[in-house]
N, C-alpha and C positions, 0 to 999 in steps of 0.2 A: 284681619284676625279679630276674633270677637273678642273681650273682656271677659276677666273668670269673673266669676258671682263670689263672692266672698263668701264662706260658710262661716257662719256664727259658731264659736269654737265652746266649748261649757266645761268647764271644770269642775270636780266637786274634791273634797277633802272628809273621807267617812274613815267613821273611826273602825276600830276592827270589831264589835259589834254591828255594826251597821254591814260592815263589809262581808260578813257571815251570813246574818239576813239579806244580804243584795244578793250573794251566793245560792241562797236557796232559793229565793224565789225566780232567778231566770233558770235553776234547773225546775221548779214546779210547770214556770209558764210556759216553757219548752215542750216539760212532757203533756202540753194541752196540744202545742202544735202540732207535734206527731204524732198524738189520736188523732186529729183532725179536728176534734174540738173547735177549734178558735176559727171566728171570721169577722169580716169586717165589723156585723154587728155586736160581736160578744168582746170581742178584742178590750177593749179599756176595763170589762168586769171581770174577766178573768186574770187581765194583771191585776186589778184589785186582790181578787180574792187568791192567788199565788203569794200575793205579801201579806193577809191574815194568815194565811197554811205556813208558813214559813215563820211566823213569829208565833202562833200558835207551837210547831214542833220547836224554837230555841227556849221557851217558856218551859216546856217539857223537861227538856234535856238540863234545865237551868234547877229547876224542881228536883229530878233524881239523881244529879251529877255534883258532887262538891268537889270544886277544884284544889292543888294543892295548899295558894294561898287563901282560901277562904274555909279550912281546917281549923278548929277550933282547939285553942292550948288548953286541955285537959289537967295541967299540973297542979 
């Protein structure tokens, strides 16, 4: 019987900003994959650039959007 290979396991610990931008960007890099966009060659620049598109739009949304703890007391 052969020996399994051991897969190196990776954990990461992201905060829920992070987890938001990780969010967006595998749906950006996605929508590269099924235009067909992406190949072997482009592959590592289009994840690149899926993670500026992505922090680019929570910049956005961080600019037009005031949550309700960051409301400012008027009184």
């Amino acid at each position: 019987m052969a020996e399994k290979t051991k897969k190196k396991q990776h954990y990461f610990s992201l905060k829920p900003s992070e987890t938001a931008i990780y969010a967006a960007t595998s749906r950006i890099y996605a929508a590269y994959i099924v235009s067909g966009r992406k190949n072997d060659a482009n592959q590592a620049e289009l994840m690149r650039l899926s993670i500026q598109e992505a922090v680019k739009i929570a910049r956005a949304v961080e600019d037009l959007i005031q949550s309700d703890d960051e409301l400012e007391d008027v009184t």
